[in-house]
N, C-alpha and C positions, 0 to 999 in steps of 0.2 A: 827567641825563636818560638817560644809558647806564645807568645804576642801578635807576632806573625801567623802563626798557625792558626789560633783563633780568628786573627782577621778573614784569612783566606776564608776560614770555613763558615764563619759571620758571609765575605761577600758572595761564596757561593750557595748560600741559602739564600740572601735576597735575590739574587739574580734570579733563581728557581723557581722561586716562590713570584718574582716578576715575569718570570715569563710563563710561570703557571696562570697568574695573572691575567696575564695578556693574551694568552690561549683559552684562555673560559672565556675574557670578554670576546673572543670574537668568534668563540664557540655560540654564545649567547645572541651576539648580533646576528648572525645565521638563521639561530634558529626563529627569532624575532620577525625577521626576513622571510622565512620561511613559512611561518603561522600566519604570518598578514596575505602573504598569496594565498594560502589556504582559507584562508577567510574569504579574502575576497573573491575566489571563485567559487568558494561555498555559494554566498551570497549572488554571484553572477547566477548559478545554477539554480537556486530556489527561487529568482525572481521569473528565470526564464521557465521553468517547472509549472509556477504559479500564473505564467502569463496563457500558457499553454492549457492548463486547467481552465482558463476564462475562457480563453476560446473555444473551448473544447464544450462548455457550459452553454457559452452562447449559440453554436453550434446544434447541441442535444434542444435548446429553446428554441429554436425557429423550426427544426426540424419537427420538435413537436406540436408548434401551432399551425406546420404546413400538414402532418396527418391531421389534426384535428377539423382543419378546416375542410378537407379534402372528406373525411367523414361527415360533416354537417352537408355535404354536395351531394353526397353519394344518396343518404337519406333521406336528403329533398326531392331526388331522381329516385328513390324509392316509393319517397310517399305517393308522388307524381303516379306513380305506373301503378298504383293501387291503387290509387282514386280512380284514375282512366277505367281500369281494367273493372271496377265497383259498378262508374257509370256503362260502360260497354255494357254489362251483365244486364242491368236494370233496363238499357235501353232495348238488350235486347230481348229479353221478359215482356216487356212493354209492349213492343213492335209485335209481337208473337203473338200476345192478347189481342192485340187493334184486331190482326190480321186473322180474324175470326168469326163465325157468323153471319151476321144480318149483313156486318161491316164488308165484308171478304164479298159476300156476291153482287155489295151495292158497287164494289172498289172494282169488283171486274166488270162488271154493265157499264162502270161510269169509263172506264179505260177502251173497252168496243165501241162504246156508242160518243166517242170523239174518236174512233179509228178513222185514219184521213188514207183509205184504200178498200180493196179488198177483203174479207173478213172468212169468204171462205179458204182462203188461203192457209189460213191460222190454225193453230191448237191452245187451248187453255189448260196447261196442265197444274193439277194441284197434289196435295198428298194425297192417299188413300182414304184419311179419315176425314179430312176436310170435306175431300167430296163425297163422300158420305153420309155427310152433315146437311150439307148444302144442297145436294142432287138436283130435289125435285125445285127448292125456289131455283136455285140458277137456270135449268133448264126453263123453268116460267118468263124468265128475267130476260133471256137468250133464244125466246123460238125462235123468231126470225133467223138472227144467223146460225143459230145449228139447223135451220131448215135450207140456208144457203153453203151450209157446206163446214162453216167451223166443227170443232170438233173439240169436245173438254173429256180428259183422259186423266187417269192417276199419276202423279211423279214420284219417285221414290227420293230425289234428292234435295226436299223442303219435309220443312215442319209444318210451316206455316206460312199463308203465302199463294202466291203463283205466281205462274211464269206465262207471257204471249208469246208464242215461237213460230215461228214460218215450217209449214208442214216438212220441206225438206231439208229443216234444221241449221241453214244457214245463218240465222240472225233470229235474234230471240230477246226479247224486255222481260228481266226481272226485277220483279216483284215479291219475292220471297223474305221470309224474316231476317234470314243469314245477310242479306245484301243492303236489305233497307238498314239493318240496324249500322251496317257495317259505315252506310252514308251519316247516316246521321250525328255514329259515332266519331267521326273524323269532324264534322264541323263541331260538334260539342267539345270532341278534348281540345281541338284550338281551343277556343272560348273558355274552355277550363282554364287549358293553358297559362293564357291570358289572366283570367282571373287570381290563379295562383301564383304569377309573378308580379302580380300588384302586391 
């Protein structure tokens, strides 16, 4: 019976130890199982992470070469309007000077005396200093028609300049600095224009 006893307890230790056995390994395959999904969605996740950084990169680059360029536009359109606004100044300094002196009463003589009408009709108005300046030649220049009835009076709204106006103010040819420059300035900044997009 010690014979037997021992067996029994011999075949209940292997069985235990077999089925302990057999319970770890599939303890272990489990978890095997379990670490490879985990892996492999680790991996699914850091590639999708990492794909998502590219684009995200690629993204921030374009993005940054679409302001960059968008600033080299803005600063072309800047420089643009400060050249214009450089030449406007200049041209209108320029025109201010023409429109002065000897030049100012030959420029109004030479403008009446192709008048294709009437003359006493007319007013020639200048600034207060201009004609000032000018008085005595213009009236030398103008007897005739300020003896037919023109009339040259001070204007308060030139520098420089003047204006031929129809005495009851309906229609009036300027000639003042403000206007000429403003002509000249518009076909020059084409031309600038032009220039500066070549």
């Amino acid at each position: 019976m010690d014979v037997q006893l021992k067996e029994l307890i011999e075949k209940i230790k292997t069985d235990g130890v077999k089925t302990a056995e057999d319970k770890a390994a599939e303890i272990l395959r489990n978890a095997e199982i379990k670490s490879a999904e985990i892996i492999d969605n680790a991996n699914k996740e850091a590639k999708r992470i990492k794909e998502d950084a590219k684009a995200e990169a690629a993204r921030s680059e374009q993005s940054g070469r679409e302001a960059l360029k968008q600033a080299g536009r803005d600063l072309i359109i800047d420089v643009k309007g400060q050249v214009g606004d450089l030449f406007t100044s200049l041209i209108k300094a320029g025109t201010a000077e023409a429109l002065s002196g000897k030049a100012l009463s030959e420029g109004i003589a030479s403008v009446l005396g192709n008048w294709k009408g009437d003359v006493e009709d007319l007013s020639v108005l200048l600034s207060e200093k201009q004609l000032a300046e000018i008085d005595k030649e213009l009236k030398s220049k103008l007897a005739k028609e300020i003896k037919a009835g023109l009339e040259v009076k001070p204007y308060k709204g030139a520098a420089a300049g003047f204006r031929v106006s129809e005495k009851d103010g309906k229609a009036f040819f300027d000639f003042t600095d403000d206007v000429l420059a403003e002509y000249l300035s518009r076909y020059l900044n084409a031309s600038l224009a032009e220039t500066l997009k070549a």
